[in-house]
N, C-alpha and C positions, 0 to 999 in steps of 0.2 A: 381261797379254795372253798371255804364255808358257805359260800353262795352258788359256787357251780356244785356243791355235793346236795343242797336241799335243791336246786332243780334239779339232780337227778333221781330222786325218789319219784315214785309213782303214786300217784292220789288216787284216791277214794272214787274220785270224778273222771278221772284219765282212765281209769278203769274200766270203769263201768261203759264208759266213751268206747270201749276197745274191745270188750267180750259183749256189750250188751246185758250185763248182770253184773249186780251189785254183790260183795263179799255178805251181806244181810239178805241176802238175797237166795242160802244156800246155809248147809247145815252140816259144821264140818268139826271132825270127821265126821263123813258121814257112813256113822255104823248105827244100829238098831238100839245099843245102849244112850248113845246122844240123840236119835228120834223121839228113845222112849221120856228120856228127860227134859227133851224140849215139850211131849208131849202133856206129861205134868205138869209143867208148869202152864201150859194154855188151858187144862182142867182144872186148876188153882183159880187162872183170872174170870173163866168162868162162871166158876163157883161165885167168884166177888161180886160177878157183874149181878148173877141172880139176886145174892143177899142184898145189893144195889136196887133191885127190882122191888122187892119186900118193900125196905125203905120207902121209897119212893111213892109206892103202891098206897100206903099208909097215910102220905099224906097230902097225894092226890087221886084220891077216890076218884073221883068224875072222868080221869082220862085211865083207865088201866087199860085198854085196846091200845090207844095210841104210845101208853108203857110197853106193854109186851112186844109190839110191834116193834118198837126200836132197840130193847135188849136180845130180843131172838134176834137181828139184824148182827148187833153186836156180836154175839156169842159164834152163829154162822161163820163171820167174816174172820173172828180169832180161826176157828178150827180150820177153815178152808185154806189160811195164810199159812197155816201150818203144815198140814196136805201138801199145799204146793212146795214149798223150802224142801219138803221131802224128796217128792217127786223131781225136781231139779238138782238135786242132790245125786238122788240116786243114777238116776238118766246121765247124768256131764261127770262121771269123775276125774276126765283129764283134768276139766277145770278146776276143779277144786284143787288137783295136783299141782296147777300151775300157780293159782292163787295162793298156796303156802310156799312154794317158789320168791311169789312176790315178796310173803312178808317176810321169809329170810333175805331177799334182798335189799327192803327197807331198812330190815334190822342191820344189817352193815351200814348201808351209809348214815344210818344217826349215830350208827357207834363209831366211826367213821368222821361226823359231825363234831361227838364231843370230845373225840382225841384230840382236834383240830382246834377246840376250846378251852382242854386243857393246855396244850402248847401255848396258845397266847398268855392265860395265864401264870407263866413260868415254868410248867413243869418240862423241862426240854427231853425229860426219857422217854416220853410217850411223841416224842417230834416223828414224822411222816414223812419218810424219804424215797425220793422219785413220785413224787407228787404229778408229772406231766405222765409218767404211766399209770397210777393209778387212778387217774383219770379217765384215761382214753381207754383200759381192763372194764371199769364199772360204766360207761357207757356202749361199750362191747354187750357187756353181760344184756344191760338195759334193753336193747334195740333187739338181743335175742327174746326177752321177757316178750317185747311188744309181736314180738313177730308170732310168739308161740301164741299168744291171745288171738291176734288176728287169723290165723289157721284155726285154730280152735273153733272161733266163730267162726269160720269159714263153713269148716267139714260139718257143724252140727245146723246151720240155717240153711246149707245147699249140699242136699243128697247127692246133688251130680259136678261136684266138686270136679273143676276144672286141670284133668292130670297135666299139662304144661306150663304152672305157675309154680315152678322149679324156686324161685327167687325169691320165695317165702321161704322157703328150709335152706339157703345157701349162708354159712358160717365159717369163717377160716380162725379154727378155734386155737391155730399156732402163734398167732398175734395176740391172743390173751395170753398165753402160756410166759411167755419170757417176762412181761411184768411183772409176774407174782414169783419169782426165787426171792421171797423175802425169808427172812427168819422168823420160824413159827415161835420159837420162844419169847418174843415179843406178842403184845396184844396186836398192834396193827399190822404185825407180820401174819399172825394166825387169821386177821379178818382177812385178809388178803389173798392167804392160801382159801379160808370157805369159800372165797368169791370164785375161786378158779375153779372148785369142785361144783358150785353152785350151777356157773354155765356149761358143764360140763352135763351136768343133770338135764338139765333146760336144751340143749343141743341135741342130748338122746330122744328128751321126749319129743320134739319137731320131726325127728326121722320113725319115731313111733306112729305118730299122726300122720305121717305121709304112708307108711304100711299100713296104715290100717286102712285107708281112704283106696290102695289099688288092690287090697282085697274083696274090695267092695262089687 
């Protein structure tokens, strides 16, 4: 089971493959308090790259044009990279919505991963029972994550989003439900119930994004 649960996670690359933006790529939460802290921190490197400038400056005199030249180059590209995480930030917050989605759903299946590591090595109370449904629940869950990426990138690359492509929001969220009667007083019962509350969340916002798109 340890090998179909790490290819159920979703990478970094399958990601990005799927919304077209990377999680570095966005600035999250994105509230004014984390803009302004990422913001200092890009006027910190700044600052470095200048007193870098000094240095440098000192001890090649002869070229200071083609110094300045490439630290303002630097310094621009830090603030402008900043700018945009903002701007992308603020512009897409389904994505960002969906994006913390994802890493609660990564965070299940490694935890998920080392229950399944603990059993092997002996500890049989944390053992994982009905294994072939909680399989086929977190690939449920999965194919909704993918789906909500793929609208998502849909509705924000094409204004005139296609209202007949129904079979991007279609989920029958009753076939995840009977999996998960685990007992929450267990650790792998309790991942198992977040998972069902998870696609549950993930399912709303897909019919969110279809309201919003026949608002339009």
């Amino acid at each position: 089971m340890r090998s179909e649960l790490q290819g159920l996670e979703i990478t970094k690359g399958e990601l990005k493959h799927l919304s077209g933006l990377g999680m570095n790529q966005v600035y999250r939460p994105a509230t004014w308090q984390k803009f302004a802290k990422e913001g200092f921190k890009s006027l910190i490197i700044s600052i470095l790259i200048l007193i870098s400038y000094g240095i440098l400056a000192t001890v090649f005199e002869y070229h200071h044009p083609l110094l300045i030249l490439t630290h303002v180059i630097i310094v621009i590209s830090v603030l402008l990279d900043d700018l945009y995480k903002i701007f992308i930030s603020v512009r897409n917050p389904d994505l960002l919505y969906i994006f913390d989605k994802i890493d609660r759903y990564n965070a299940i299946v490694q935890s998920l991963i080392l229950h399944e590591d603990l059993e092997k090595a002996g500890n049989l109370e944390v053992k994982i029972y009905q294994r072939e449904q909680v399989l086929a629940a977190l690939n449920f869950l999965r194919a909704d994550l993918v789906r909500a990426l793929k609208t998502e990138k849909i509705i924000r690359k094409n204004k005139q989003f296609i209202a007949n492509n129904q079979e991007l929001l279609e989920t029958d969220l009753s076939t995840i439900i009977t999996p998960f009667n685990s007992d929450e007083t267990t650790e792998p019962g309790r991942l198992l119930n977040e998972s069902l509350q998870l696609a549950t969340e993930v399912h709303q916002k897909l019919k969110q994004l279809q309201q919003k798109h026949s608002t339009r």
